[in-house]
N, C-alpha and C positions, 0 to 999 in steps of 0.2 A: 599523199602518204609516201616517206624516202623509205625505200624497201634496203634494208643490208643485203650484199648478193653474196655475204661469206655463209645467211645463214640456210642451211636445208631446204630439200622441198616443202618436208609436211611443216617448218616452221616457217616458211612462206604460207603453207595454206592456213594456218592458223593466222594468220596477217589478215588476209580476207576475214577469215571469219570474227575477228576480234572487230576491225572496222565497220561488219554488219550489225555486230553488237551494240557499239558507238549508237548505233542508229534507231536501236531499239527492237533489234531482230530477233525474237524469241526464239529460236530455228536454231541461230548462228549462235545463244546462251548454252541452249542444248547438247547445239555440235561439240562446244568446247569441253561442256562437264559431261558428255560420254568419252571425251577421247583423254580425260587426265581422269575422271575420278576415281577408278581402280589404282594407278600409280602412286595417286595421293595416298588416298586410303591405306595400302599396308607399307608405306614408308612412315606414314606417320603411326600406324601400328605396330611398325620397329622404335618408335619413340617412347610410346605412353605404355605398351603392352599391353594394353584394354582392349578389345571391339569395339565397346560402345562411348570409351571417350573419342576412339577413332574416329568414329562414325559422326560424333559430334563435330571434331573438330574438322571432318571433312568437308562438311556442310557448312560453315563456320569460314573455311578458306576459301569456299568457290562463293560464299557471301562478301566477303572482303573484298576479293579479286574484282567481282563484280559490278559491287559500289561503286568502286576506284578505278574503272576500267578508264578513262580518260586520264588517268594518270600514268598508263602504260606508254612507254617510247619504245618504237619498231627498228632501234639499236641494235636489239637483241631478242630471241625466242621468246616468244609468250608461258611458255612452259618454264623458262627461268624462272620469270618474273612469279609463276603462279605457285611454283615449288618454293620460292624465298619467301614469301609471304604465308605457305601452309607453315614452312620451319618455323619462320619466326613467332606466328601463334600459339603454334603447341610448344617453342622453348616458355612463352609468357604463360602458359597451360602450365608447364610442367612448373618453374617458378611459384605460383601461386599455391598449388596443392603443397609445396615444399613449405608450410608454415609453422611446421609443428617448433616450438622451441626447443633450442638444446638445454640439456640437465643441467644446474644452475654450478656444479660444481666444475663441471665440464669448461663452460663461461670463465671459470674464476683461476682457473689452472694456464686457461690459456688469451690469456687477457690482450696480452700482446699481441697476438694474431687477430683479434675480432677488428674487423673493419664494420661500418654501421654507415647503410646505405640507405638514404632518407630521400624517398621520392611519393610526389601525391600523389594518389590515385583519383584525389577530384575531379570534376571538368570544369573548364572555366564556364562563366554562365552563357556565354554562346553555346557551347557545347553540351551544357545541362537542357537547355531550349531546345535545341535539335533534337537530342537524343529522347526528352520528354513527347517534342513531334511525332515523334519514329514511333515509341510506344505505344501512343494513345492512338497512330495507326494499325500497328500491331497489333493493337485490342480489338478492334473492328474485325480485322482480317479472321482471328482467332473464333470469335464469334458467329463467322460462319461456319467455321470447319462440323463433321458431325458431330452428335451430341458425345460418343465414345473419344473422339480424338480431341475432341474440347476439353473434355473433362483430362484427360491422360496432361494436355501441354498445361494444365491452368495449376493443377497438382502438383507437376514437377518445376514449373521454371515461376509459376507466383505464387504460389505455397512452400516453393524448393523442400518437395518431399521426395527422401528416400526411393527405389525403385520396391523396396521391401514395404515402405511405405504404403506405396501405390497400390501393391498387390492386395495390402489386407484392407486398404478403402474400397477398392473396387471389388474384391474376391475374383482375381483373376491369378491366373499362373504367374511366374515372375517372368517367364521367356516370352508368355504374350504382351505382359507390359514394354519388354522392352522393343519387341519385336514393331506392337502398334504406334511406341513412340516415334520410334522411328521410320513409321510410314507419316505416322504426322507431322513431323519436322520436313518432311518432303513436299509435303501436301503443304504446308505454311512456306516452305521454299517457291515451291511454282505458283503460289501464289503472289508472292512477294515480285516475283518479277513479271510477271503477269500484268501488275496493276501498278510498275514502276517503282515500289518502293525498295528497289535494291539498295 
């Protein structure tokens, strides 16, 4: 491992603990997402202005980060690397919810200026395969969690119901929905890397 010696201590020590990771070091997974995930967390809650797409998408980047961790070069700070990949999610976060159409007259007033930006969101079929992998692991994993936190992830992300939804299938409070979701998204987090499928 070529260590940069322009960068810091603690981006030195997160050098170690990224290489443990490499290794499969659930410890060294841990160390990393105790020492970023508050930083992450309300920068990207200065993004969306949510808690709880925060919260998603915090999860969501130390997922990413994690996957890809062999894709990280010790060039530079691992906390670069882990902050430019929270950003660039929640920019593609924030993008997508941005769908709503402008008023048709709005369009037509100002025609000249509409540029039209045509990209797929398909996957090529490697990438349908994989990602078909991934689920049909993820359904397993899912299927252990308890019977409460089973029901809360299967509601919102394969039924994609509502949090208001959720409340009036389950009759629970709306702060406990989100509250429990959000312990289960955690609980399907350490599991996921737990059993390799970061």
């Amino acid at each position: 491992m070529e260590i940069n010696n322009d960068l810091s201590e603690k981006a030195k020590a997160d050098l170690l603990l990224v290489e443990q990771a490499k290794s499969g070091n659930e410890k060294a997974f841990a160390s990393l997402m105790n020492r970023y995930r508050d930083s992450i967390y309300f920068m990207l809650l200065k993004m969306v202005n949510n808690p709880y797409d925060a919260e998603d998408l915090t999860i969501e980047a130390f997922g990413k980060a994690f996957r890809n961790i062999e894709l990280y070069i010790p060039k530079f700070a691992f906390s670069t690397w882990l902050f430019k990949i929270a950003t660039n999610n929640c920019v593609d976060f924030i993008r997508k919810k941005q769908v709503s159409p402008a008023p048709l007259d709005y369009l037509q007033e100002n025609l000249d200026n509409v540029t039209v930006n045509i990209q797929s969101d398909l996957p090529d079929p490697e990438e349908a395969l994989i990602n078909h992998q991934k689920i049909a692991a993820l359904k397993v994993i899912v299927s252990q969690l308890k019977p409460r936190y089973k029901a809360l992830i299967e509601l919102r992300y394969y039924k994609e119901y509502s949090y208001e939804e959720i409340s009036s299938e389950l009759n629970l409070p709306i702060g406990t929905v989100k509250a429990q979701l959000y312990r289960a998204k955690t609980l399907l987090y350490n599991i996921l890397i737990k059993t390799g499928n970061r």
